[in-house]
SEBAZA-813017 format. One line per 10 residues: their letters; for each residue y, z, x of C-alpha. Coordinates in steps of 0.25 Angstrom, whole numbers, plus 5000, padded with zeros to 4 digits. Layout:
N
A) Y:Z:X | ... .
This chain:
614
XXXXXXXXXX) 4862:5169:4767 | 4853:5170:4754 | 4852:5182:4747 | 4840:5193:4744 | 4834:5197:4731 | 4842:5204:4720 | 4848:5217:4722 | 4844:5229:4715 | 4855:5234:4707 | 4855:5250:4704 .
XXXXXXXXXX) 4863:5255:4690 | 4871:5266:4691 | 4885:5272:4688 | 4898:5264:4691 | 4907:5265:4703 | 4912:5278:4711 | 4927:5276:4716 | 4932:5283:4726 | 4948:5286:4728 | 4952:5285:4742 .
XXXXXXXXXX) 4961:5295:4737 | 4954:5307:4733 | 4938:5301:4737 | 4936:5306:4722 | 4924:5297:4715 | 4932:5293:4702 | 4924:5289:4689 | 4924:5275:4686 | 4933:5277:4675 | 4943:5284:4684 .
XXXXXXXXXX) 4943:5275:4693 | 4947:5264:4684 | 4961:5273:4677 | 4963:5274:4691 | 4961:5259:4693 | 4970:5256:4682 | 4982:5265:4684 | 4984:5262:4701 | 4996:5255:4702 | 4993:5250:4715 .
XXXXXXXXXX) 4983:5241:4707 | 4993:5232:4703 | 5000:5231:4716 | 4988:5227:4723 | 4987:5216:4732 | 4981:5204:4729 | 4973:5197:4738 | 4977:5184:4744 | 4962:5181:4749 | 4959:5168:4757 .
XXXXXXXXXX) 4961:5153:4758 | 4950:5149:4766 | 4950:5137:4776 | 4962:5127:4778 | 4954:5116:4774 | 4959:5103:4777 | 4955:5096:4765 | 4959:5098:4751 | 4949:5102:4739 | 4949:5095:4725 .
XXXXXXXXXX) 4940:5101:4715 | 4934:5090:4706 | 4936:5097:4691 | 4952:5096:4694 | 4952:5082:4696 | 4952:5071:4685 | 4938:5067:4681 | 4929:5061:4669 | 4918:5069:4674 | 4912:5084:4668 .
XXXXXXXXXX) 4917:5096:4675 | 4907:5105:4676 | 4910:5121:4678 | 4913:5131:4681 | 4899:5137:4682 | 4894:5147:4690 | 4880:5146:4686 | 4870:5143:4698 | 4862:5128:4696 | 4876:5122:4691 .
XXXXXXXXXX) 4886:5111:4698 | 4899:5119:4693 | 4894:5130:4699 | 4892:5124:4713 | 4905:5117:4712 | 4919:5123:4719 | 4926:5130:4707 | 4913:5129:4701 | 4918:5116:4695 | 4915:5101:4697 .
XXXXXXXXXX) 4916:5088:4691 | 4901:5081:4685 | 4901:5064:4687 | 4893:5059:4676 | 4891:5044:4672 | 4899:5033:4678 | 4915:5033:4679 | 4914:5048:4680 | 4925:5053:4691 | 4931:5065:4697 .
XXXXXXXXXX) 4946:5060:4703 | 4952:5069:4714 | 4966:5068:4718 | 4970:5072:4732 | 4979:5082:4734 | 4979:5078:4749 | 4980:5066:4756 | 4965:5062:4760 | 4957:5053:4768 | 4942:5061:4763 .
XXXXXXXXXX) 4935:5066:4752 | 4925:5077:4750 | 4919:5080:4739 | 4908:5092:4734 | 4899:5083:4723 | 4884:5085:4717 | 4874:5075:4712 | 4861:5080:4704 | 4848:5081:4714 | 4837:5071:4709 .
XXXXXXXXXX) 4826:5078:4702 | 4818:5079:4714 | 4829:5083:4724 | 4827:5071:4733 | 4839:5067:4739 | 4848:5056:4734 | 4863:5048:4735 | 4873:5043:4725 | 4884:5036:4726 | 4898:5042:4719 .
XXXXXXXXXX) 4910:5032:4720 | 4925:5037:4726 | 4937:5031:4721 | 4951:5032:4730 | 4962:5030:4719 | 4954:5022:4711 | 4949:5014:4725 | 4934:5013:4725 | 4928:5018:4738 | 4914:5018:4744 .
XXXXXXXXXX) 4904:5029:4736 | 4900:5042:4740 | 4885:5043:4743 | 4881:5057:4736 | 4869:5063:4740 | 4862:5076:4734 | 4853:5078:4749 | 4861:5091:4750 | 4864:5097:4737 | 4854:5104:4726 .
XXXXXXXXXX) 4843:5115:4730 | 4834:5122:4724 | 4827:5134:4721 | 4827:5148:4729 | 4832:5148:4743 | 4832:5141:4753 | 4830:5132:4741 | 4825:5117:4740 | 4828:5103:4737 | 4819:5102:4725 .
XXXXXXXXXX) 4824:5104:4711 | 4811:5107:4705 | 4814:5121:4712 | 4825:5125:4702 | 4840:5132:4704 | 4848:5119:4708 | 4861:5123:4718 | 4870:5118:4729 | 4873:5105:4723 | 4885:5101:4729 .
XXXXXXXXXX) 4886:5092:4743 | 4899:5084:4748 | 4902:5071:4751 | 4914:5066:4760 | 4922:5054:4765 | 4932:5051:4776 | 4940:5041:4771 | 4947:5030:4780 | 4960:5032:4771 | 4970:5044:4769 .
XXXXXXXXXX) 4974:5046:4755 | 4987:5053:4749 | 4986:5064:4742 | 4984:5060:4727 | 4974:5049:4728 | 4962:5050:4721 | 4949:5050:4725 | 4938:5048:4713 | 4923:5050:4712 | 4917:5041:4702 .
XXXXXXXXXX) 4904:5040:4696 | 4901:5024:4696 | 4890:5015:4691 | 4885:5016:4704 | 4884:5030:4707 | 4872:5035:4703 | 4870:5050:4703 | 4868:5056:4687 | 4881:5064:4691 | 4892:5068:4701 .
XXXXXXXXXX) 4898:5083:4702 | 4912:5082:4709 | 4916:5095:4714 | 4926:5095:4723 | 4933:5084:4734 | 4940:5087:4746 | 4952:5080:4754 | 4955:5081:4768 | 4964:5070:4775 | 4954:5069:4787 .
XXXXXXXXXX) 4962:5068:4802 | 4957:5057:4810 | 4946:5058:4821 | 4948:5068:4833 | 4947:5060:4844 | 4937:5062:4855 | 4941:5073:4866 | 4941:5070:4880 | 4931:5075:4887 | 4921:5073:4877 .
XXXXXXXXXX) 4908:5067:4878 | 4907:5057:4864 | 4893:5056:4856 | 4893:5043:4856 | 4896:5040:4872 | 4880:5046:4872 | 4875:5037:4859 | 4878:5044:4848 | 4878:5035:4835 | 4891:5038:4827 .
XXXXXXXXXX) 4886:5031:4815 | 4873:5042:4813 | 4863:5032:4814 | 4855:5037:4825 | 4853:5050:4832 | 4865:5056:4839 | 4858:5069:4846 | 4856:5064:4859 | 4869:5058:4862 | 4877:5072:4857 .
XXXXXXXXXX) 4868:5079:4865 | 4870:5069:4877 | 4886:5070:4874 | 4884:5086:4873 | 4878:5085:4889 | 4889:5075:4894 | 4900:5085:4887 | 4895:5097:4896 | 4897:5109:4896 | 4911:5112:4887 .
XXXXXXXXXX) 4913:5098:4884 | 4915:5091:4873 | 4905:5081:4863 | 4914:5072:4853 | 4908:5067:4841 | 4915:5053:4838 | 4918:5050:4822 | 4903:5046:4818 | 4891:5052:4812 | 4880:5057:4821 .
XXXXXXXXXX) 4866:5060:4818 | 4862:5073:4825 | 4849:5078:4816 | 4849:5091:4823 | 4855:5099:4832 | 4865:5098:4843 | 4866:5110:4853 | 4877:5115:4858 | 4884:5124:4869 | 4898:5122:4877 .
XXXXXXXXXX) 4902:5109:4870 | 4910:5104:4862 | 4907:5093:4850 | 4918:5088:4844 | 4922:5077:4833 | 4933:5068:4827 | 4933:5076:4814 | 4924:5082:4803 | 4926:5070:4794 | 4921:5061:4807 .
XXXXXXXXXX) 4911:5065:4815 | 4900:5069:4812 | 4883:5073:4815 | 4875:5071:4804 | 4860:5073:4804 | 4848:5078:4797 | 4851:5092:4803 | 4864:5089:4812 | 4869:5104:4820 | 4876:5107:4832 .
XXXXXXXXXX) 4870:5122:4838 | 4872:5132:4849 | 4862:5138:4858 | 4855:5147:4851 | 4858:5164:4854 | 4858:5172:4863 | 4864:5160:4871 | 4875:5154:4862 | 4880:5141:4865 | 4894:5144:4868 .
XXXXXXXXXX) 4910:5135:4869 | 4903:5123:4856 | 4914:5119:4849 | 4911:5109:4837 | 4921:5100:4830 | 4927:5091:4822 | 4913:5086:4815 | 4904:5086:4806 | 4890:5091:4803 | 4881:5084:4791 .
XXXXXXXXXX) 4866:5086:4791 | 4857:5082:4780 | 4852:5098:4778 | 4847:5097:4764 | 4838:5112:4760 | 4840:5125:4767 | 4830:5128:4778 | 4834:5140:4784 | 4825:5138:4794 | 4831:5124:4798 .
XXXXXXXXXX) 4842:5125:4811 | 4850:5114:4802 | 4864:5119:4803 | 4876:5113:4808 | 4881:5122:4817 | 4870:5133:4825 | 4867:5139:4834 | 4875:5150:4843 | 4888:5146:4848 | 4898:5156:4854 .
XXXXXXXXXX) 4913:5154:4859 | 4911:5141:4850 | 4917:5133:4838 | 4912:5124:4827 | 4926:5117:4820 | 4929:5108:4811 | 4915:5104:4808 | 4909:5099:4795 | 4895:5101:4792 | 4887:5098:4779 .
XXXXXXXXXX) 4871:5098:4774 | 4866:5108:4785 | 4861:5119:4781 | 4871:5129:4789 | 4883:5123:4793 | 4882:5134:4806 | 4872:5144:4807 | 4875:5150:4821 | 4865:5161:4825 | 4872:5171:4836 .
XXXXXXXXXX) 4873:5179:4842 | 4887:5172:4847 | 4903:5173:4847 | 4914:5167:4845 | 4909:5156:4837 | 4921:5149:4826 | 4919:5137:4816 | 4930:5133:4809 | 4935:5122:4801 | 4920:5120:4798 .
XXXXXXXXXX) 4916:5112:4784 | 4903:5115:4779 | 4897:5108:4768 | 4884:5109:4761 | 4874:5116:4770 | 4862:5121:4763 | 4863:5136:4768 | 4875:5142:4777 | 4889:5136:4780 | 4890:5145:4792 .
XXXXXXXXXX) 4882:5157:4795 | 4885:5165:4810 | 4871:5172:4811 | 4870:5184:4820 | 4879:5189:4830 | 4889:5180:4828 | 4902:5186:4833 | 4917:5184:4834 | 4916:5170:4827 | 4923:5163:4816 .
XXXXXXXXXX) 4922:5154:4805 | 4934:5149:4799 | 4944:5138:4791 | 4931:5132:4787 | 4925:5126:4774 | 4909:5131:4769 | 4907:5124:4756 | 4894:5122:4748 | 4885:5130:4757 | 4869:5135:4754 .
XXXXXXXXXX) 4873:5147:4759 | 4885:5156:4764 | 4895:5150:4767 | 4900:5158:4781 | 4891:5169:4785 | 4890:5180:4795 | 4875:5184:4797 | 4876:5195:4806 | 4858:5194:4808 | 4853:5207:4812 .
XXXXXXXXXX) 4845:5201:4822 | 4856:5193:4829 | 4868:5201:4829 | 4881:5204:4821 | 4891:5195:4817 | 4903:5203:4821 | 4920:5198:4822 | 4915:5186:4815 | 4928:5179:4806 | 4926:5171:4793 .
XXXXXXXXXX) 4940:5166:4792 | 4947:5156:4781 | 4937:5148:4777 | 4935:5142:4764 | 4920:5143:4759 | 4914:5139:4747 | 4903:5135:4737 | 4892:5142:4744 | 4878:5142:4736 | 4872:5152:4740 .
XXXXXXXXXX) 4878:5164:4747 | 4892:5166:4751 | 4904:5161:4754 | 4906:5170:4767 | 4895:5180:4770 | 4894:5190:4781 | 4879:5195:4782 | 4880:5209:4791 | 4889:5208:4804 | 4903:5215:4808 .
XXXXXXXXXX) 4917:5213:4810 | 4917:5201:4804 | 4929:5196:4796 | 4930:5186:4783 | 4944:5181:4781 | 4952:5170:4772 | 4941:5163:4768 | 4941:5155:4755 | 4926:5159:4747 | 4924:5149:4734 .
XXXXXXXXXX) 4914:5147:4725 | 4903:5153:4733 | 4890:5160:4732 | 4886:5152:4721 | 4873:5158:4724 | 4869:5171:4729 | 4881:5174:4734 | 4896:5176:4734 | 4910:5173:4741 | 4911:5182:4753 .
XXXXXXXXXX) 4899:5192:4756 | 4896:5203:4767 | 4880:5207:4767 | 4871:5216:4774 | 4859:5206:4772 | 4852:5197:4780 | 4847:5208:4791 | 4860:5207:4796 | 4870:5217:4804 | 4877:5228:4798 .
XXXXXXXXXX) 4890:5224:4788 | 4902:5231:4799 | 4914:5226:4796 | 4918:5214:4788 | 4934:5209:4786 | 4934:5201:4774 | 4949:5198:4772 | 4957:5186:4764 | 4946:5180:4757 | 4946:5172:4744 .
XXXXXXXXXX) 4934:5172:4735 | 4933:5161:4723 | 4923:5159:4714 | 4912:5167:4723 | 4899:5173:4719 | 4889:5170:4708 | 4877:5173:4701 | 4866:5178:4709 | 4853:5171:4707 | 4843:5181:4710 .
XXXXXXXXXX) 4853:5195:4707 | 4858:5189:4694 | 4870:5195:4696 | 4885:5190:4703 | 4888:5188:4717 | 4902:5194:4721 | 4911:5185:4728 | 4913:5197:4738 | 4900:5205:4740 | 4893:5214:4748 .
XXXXXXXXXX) 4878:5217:4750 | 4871:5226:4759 | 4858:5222:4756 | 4852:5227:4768 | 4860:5239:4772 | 4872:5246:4769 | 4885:5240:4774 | 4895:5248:4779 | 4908:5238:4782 | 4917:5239:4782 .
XXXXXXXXXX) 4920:5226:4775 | 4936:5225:4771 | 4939:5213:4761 | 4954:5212:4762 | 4962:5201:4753 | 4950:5194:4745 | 4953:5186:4735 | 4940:5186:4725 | 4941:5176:4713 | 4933:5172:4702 .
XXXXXXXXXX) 4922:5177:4705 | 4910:5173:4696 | 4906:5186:4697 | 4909:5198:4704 | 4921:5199:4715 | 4915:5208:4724 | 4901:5214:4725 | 4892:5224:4731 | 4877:5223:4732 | 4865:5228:4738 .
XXXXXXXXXX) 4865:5241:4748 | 4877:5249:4750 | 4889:5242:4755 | 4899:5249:4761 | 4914:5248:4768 | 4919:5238:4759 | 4934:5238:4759 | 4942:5229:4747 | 4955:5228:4750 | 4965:5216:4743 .
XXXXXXXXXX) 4954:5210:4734 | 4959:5202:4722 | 4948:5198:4713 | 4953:5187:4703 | 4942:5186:4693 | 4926:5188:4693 | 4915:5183:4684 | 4910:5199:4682 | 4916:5212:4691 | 4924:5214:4702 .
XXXXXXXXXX) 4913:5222:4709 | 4901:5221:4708 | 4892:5234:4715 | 4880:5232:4716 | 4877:5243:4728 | 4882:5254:4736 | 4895:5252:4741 | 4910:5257:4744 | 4922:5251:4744 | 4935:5252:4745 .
XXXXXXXXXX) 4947:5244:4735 | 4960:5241:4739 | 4969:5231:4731 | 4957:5227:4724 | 4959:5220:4711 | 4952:5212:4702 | 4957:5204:4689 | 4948:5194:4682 | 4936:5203:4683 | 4927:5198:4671 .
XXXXXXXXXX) 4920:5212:4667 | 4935:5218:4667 | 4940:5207:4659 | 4927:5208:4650 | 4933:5224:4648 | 4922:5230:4660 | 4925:5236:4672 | 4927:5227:4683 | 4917:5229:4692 | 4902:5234:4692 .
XXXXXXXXXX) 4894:5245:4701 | 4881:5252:4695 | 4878:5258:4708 | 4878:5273:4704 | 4893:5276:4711 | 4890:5270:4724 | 4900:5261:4723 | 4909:5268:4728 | 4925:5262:4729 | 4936:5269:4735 .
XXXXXXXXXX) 4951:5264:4729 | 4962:5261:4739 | 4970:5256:4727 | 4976:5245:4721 | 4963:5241:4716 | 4962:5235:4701 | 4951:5227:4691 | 4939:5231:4701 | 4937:5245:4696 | 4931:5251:4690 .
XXXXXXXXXX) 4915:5246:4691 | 4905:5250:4680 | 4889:5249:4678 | 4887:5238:4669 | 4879:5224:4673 | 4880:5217:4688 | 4879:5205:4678 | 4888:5202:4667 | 4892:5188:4662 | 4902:5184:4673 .
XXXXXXXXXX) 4915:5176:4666 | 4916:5165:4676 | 4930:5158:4681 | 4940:5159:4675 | 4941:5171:4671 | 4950:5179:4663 | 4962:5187:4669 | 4962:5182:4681 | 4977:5179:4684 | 4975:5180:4700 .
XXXX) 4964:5169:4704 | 4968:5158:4713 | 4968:5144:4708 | 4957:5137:4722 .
């Protein structure tokens, strides 16, 4: 979801703090003796946060690996490589013989890895080859395209470099290999004489030890036994479409090892498509997607997986039905499926229920990675993997005009590097719950970590559970508010929220600018309880609006204006910012009325003694 214009920010006094315990408004000086002499400060829990998904592959970062190559970074400057890159980091190939080696830590037979070739100067699309070496074994070349990296301009942006303000870079490329290596062997990307981009940026691989190919269910009706080509070559719509009709009514469509052409859509509704595997079936196409009937009527009983999903989506149209997954689906799932250049990985318009993806890998779509849009109820997305997104990474967009997105679970997912918006975003809606999820390096644009609005005409804000999360590195410069993100923060752009939201057990750390942030309208009911925030670029809080709040066992080390002698946080609301105390709170109080802007100090930062090495 992309943002609205700049807020209007109002100078006033600092902070009123109310004690539980005698509903006093204390002075901001008051409250900060009290701060400093309560010993249940230093007794305070700390927060144990999330781990995200249980991925079956393991991630390398390239600048930790032996290379001839420049590392570039950190930066958290909009327009440059490092700051796109995981840990804001990566490794430049420049010139031949220049190389990145990985070491596995894990035995292998794949490789994926997050790389970025310069556009051409008129942004037409191109390849170039990058040689892999296994333990010094030359193997066959990577063909590296830049068809689905570098836009352009003001949303929904371009393709066209001539328009200015370069972002989302990166792109993937991965190979199953026909050999399982031990942990310890080295894979090597290499520039070579015949490799002929100007330069390479290497930011990170990862290592599964793929399992063989599911074998095909009995019952099921294969692709092929009605002409689909496995080799891509020709159009495979008909013949899943045929399979689709001789599977009937609750049976099941196999998709053999192969790569099928679908250009469009495949509908769907009491069926089930299944595949050998993720890493070998696949449908690929200019616009490949697989979609339930629209609402009222939802398809219902579709369950898809064990695939994967590649289009060739290169700009944003939000207009274009060019996702992976849409449609409406109730009492459905969408599992183990990997899907890359769409420009949603699922967009599913409700109203329906009881709707769960899971295990999902989404890769380089040009808006959303998952977005459930509109009375989507009792549904779930979890132990899934969003990375490199145009957009958020996981949202709840309860629509006004749809419905409500109500008892909806967000649940131990790792999510990461999104370029515009958030990490995990809930847009209006109630009774929704975002739990154990791993949020790194996202917002990189116009947005944060983890985010709860009252925008996009949506429902009322009821009830949210945000509980166990870890945020890393989340947030950033605002391009049109000229001001931080927080990696937690809460807008009510469009009308006052009353919650209540309860964060319980999150874990913020390093974040380039504030930890947690309040903007736009009057937020209320939000409940902060076991927060630990490990070092922030500027405050701990940043209040930009209206709000009450309530701390418990909040505390915050790291914070660059407290280290730099200031208060911690920031509020120039005129005292309606209003926080009551439940103790064992320390290093987020007091606020004061000084700049929403001061000149963040970026990772690492000083003091901080309790960030986690990821």
């Amino acid at each position: 979801m992309v943002f609205a214009s700049a807020a209007t920010l109002v100078a006033a006094i600092p902070v009123a703090v109310v004690s539980l315990a005698s509903s006093a408004v204390a002075t901001p000086a008051t409250h900060a003796a009290h701060a400093a002499a309560a010993p249940a400060a230093a007794g305070a829990a700390a927060a144990t946060g999330g781990s995200g998904a249980n991925l079956p592959y393991t991630e390398v970062e390239a600048e930790h690996e032996p290379t001839n190559g420049t590392v570039i970074g950190p930066s958290y400057t909009a327009g440059q490589l490092a700051d796109e890159a995981s840990g804001r980091k990566a490794v430049t190939l420049q010139g031949t013989g220049r190389y990145v080696t990985f070491t596995t830590p894990v035995a292998t037979n794949s490789i994926d890895f997050r790389y970025s070739i310069p556009d051409s100067a008129t942004g037409s699309t191109y390849t170039a080859p990058l040689s892999l070496y296994i333990n010094g074994a030359k193997q066959t070349d990577f063909t590296l395209t830049n068809a689905y990296s570098w836009y352009y301009g003001t949303y929904p942006f371009t393709n066209n470099p001539s328009n200015g303000k370069p972002h989302h870079f990166y792109d993937e490329a991965h190979r199953l290999l026909s050999t399982t290596y031990p942990a310890g062997t080295t894979f090597k990307l290499q520039v070579d004489s015949e490799d002929s981009a100007s330069s390479y940026t290497v930011d990170l691989a990862d290592f599964e030890n793929v399992a063989a190919p599911a074998s095909q269910p009995a019952g099921s009706v294969s692709v092929t036994s009605k002409g689909a080509d496995p080799t891509g070559a020709t159009d495979a719509t008909s013949a899943f479409n045929a399979a689709i009709a001789a599977a009937g009514h609750g049976g099941t469509v196999w998709i053999p090892p192969g790569t099928f052409d679908i250009p469009g859509h495949i509908a769907v509704n009491n069926v089930t498509i299944a595949g050998a595997g993720m890493w070998y079936s696949t449908v690929a196409g200019t616009a490949p997607g697989f979609y339930g009937n629209s609402a009222p009527n939802p398809s219902t009983n579709v369950h898809l997986s064990n695939f994967a999903i590649s289009g060739n989506v290169q700009i944003r149209n939000d207009s274009a039905q060019v996702n992976g997954i849409g449609g409406a689906m109730s009492n459905s799932s969408v599992s183990n499926v990997w899907i890359e250049h769409m420009k949603v990985g699922a967009w599913m318009d409700g109203p329906m229920s009881n709707l769960t993806f899971s295990g999902m890998r989404i890769r380089d779509t040009t808006a959303d990675g998952i977005n459930l849009h509109g009375g989507v109820t009792g549904s779930t997305v979890t132990t899934s993997n969003i990375r490199n997104t145009g957009d958020d990474g996981i949202a709840l967009w309860a629509d006004a005009s749809i419905g409500a997105d109500s008892q909806d679970t967000i649940s131990n997912n790792t999510v990461q590097l999104q370029q515009l918006a958030n990490g995990i975003a809930g847009y209006g809606g109630n009774s929704n719950t975002i739990s154990g999820n791993l949020v790194v390096d996202s917002g990189i644009s116009q947005g944060g970590g983890i985010h709860i609005g009252q925008r996009f005409k949506s429902t009322p804000v009821g009830l949210y559970t945000i509980q166990n999360n870890t945020m890393l590195r989340d947030g950033d410069l605002d391009p049109n508010w000229k001001f931080g993100v927080g990696a937690l923060w809460f807008d009510a752009q469009q009308a006052t929220i009353a919650g209540p939201i309860n964060v319980t057990n999150a874990l913020i750390e390093q974040s380039p600018y504030e930890a947690v942030q309040w903007i736009q309208g009057t937020v209320n009911g939000v409940n902060l309880d076991t927060v630990t925030i490990a070092g922030t670029g500027t405050f701990a809080f940043q209040d930009q609006t209206g709000a009450s709040v309530t701390l418990k066992n909040v505390t915050g080390t790291g914070i660059a204006q407290a280290n730099q002698g200031k208060t911690p946080s920031y509020s120039c609301d005129g005292g309606n910012f209003k926080v009551t105390d439940d103790g064992g709170n320390s290093g987020v109080l007091p606020t004061s009325c000084t700049t929403t802007s001061p000149t963040p100090v970026y990772p690492p930062y000083p003091s901080v003694a309790t960030a986690t090495a990821r």
